[in-house]
Structure formats: C-alpha cells, structure tokens
C-alpha positions in Angstrom: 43.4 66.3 189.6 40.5 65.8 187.5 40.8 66.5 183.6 38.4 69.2 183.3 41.1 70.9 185.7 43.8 69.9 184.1 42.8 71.3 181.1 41.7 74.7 182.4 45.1 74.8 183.5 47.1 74.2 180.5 44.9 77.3 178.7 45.8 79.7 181.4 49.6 78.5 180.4 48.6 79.4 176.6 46.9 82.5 176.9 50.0 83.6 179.3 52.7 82.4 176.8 51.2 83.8 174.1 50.2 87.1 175.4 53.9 87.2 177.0 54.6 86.8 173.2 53.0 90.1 172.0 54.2 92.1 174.3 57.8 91.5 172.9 59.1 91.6 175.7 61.3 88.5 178.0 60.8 89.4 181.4 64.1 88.5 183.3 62.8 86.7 186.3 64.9 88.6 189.7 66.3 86.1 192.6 64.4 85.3 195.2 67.1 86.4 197.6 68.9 89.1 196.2 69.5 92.3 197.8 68.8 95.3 195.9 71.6 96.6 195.5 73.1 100.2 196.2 71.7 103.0 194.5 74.5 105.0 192.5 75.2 108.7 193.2 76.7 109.8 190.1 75.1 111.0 187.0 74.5 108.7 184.1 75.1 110.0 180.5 71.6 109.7 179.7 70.3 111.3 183.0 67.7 113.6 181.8 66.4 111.2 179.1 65.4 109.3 182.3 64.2 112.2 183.8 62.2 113.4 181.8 60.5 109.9 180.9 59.8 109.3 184.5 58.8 112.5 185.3 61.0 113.6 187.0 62.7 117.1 187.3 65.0 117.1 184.6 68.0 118.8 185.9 70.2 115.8 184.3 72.1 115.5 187.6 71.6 112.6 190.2 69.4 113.0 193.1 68.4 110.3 195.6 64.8 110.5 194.5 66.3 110.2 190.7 68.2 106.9 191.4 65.3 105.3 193.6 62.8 105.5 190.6 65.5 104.9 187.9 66.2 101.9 189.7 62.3 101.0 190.0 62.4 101.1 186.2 64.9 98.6 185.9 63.4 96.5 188.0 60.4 96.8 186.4 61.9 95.8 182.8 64.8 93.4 183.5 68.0 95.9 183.0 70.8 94.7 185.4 72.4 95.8 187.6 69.3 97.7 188.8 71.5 100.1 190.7 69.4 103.2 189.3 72.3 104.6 187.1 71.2 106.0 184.1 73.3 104.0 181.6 73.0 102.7 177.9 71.1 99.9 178.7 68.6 101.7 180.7 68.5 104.3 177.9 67.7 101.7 175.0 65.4 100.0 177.4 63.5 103.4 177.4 63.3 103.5 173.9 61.4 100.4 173.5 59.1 100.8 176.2 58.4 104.6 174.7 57.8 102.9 171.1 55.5 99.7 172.3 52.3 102.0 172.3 52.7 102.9 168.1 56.8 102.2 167.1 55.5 103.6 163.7 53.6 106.8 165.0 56.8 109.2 163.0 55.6 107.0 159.6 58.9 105.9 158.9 58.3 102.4 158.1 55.7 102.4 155.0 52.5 100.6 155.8 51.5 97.6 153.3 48.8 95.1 153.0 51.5 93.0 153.3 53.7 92.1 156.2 57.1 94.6 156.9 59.9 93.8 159.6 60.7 97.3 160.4 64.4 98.3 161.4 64.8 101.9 162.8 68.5 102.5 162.7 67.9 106.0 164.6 66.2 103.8 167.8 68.2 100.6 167.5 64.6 98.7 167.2 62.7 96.7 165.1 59.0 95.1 164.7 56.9 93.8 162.3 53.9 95.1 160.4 50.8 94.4 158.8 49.0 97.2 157.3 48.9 99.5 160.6 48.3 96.3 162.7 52.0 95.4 164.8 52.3 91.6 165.0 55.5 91.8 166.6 56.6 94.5 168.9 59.3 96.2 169.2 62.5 95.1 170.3 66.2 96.5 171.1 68.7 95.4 168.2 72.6 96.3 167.4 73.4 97.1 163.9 76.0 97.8 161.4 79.1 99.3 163.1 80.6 102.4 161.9 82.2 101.8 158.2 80.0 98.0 158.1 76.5 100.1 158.4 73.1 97.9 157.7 72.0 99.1 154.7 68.6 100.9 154.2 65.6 100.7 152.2 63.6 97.9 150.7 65.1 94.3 151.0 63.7 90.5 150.6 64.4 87.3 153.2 66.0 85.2 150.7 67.4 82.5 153.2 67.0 81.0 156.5 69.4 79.1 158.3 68.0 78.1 161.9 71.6 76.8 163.3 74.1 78.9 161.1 77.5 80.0 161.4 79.3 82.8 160.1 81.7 82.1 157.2 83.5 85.1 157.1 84.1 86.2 160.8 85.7 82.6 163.1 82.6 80.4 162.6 80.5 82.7 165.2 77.3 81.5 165.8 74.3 83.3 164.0 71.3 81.2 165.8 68.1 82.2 163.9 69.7 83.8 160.7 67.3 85.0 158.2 69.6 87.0 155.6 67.7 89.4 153.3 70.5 91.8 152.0 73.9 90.1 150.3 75.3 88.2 153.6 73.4 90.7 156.0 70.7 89.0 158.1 68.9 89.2 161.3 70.4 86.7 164.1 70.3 86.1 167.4 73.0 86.9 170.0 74.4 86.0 173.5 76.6 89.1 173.9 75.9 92.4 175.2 73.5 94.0 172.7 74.2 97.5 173.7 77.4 97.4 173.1 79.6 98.3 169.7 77.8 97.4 166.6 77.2 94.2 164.1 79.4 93.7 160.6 76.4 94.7 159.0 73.8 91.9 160.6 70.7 92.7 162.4 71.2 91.3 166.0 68.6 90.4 168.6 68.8 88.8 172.2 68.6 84.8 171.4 65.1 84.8 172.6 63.5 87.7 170.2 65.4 85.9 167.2 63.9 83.0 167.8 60.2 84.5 167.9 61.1 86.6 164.9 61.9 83.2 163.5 58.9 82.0 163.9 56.8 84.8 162.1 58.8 85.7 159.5 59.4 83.8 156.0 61.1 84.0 153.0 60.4 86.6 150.4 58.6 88.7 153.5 59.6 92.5 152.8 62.0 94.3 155.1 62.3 98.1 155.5 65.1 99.7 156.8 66.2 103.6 157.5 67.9 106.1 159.8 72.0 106.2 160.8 72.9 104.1 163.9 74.4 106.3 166.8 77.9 106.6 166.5 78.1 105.8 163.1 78.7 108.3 160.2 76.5 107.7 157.1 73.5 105.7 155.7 73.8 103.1 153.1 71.8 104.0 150.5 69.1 101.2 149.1 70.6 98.5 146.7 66.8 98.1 145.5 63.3 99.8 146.0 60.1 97.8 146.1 56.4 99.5 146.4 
C-alpha cells in the first residue's frame, strides 16, 4: 500500500472517530449471528411515550405493528434486549434522541460566553455548552437517589481524579471523577444506568465519562436543575454564579 493511501485512510478513521464523538452517542455494535429475538406482546409502562414518538397510534397498548417498530428503534440505538417492549431503557433512550436536535430548546440551562455542563434532573441528561453552540451532546445519566438528591444550581469543577475511588461508600470505582459540589462529582459507571439513583454523583456509561473527561476542566461552570423521577424534592443551590 502506497503512503499517499495509507494516509487517506487514517483521515477517514479521524473524521469518523471524531464525528462519532459529536454525536454523543456509542453505538453498541449487534452480533453478527444473533437472532432477533421475539417480539414481546405485553404493554410496556412507557407504551404511548413510544407511540407517540414513532408515530404510531397511541392507544398505549401493544400491537404487533407497535412491538415491530419499537424493536426497530432499539436496534437502531443499541437498547438491549431489542425485543420491542417499551421499557425504561427504551424510554430514556427516547429522551436523548428527542433532545440531540436543541437539549436546551425549554432555556433551562443559562447560556454563557463561557462553557456550561448542563444536568437536567427532569430528563436524566446532561451536555455541555458554549454560548448556544453544544460541544457535547447529550447523554443519559443517573442522579441523586431519593433523600441523597444532586443538588441544583450554579457549581465549579474543583477536582479531577481520572482513577478514583470512593472513600465513603466500599472503595467503588469512580473512573473519570470530576467533583464540583462537596464530594458530588460526575463519574463513570459499569452498572445499569437506568436503574435506582447515585449517592448524590453524576453517573455516565464509562465511555461518555471518559469523553466528558476530555472536554471539561477545572473551574468550568456547571448548572444543574429539575427533581429526578421518583425522588421527592430539589436541593436548593449552595451558591449562585452569573
């Protein structure tokens, strides 16, 4: 292979990686082999949420026609199983893909010359900001559990830690902390992260933390507002910055 091809080659690679990157979104790659597996006949709890985003008749019950696109969906965005039932993960996954176009079209998150990490407790998501420009889109996240909320308004990164571990809670990994409110930081996880909610911590699948790592810095400016679902109150700011 000659070097001129080589080369053309590797860019294709970079433009790929990096407009992969932008998108904010890993792409779980499906086996090669694998059936698709049986479409589910009962009604998911978020049924017409579905519906409606996939145009569908919303009834919110089950149809074939209902499962066979639901399960198109998650195909199309990496939920698993993709059995076309419309769970939690299927509904979170809808709320990201609904936000990528403008996350901040409600005006929630204040726009600044400067850049903002954005945490919508109402969605579960997060992205980052500058001026009306998104450098990072949005992305699912688990938040404070109910009685350990995260708490809103205006905060600072103060610390990074790329390998740290939890003093407080058995030494659990915290890959990709960057704490910007008294022990509360944003981290990556391996669990389920639709499932239950953080001590307080901002949690994001390993491979969005470590992105987020890359972009954000210390003293950056992070916003956060709304009530996490299933939880019963808001934090109220420790600070306020302009």
């Amino acid at each position: 292979m000659t070097t001129r091809r080589r080369t053309r080659r590797t860019r294709i690679r970079t433009v790929a990686a990096v407009t992969s990157a932008l998108l904010g979104w890993t792409a779980v790659p499906a086996a090669a082999a694998a059936p698709a597996p049986e479409c589910v006949t009962r009604t998911g709890p978020y049924q017409w949420d579905l519906e409606r985003h996939l145009r569908l008749p919303a009834d919110g019950r089950q149809s074939p026609a209902d499962c066979v696109a639901i399960r198109a969906f998650q195909q199309r965005t990496g939920v698993r199983p993709a059995d076309g039932y419309a769970g939690l993960a299927t509904y979170r996954t809808m709320l990201v893909v609904q936000a990528r176009p403008d996350p901040n079209a409600a005006g929630k998150c204040p726009v600044r010359t400067y850049q903002v990490t954005c945490v919508d407790l109402d969605r579960q998501l997060m992205w980052v900001q500058e001026d009306e420009r998104v450098i990072y889109a949005p992305v699912p996240v688990r938040t404070g559990r109910d009685g350990q909320e995260t708490r809103t308004g205006w905060h600072t990164v103060y610390w990074k830690n790329r390998d740290h571990h939890s003093d407080l809670y058995d030494n659990a990994p915290m890959p990709f902390a960057q704490f910007f409110n008294d022990g509360q930081a944003f981290h990556g996880v391996l669990d389920d992260l639709f499932r239950g909610g953080s001590h307080g911590c901002v949690n994001l699948r390993y491979a969005d933390a470590e992105r987020l790592w890359n972009i954000m810095h210390e003293d950056d400016a992070v916003y956060v507002w709304g009530v996490k679902p299933g939880t019963g109150r808001s934090v109220r700011p420790s600070s306020e910055r302009g």
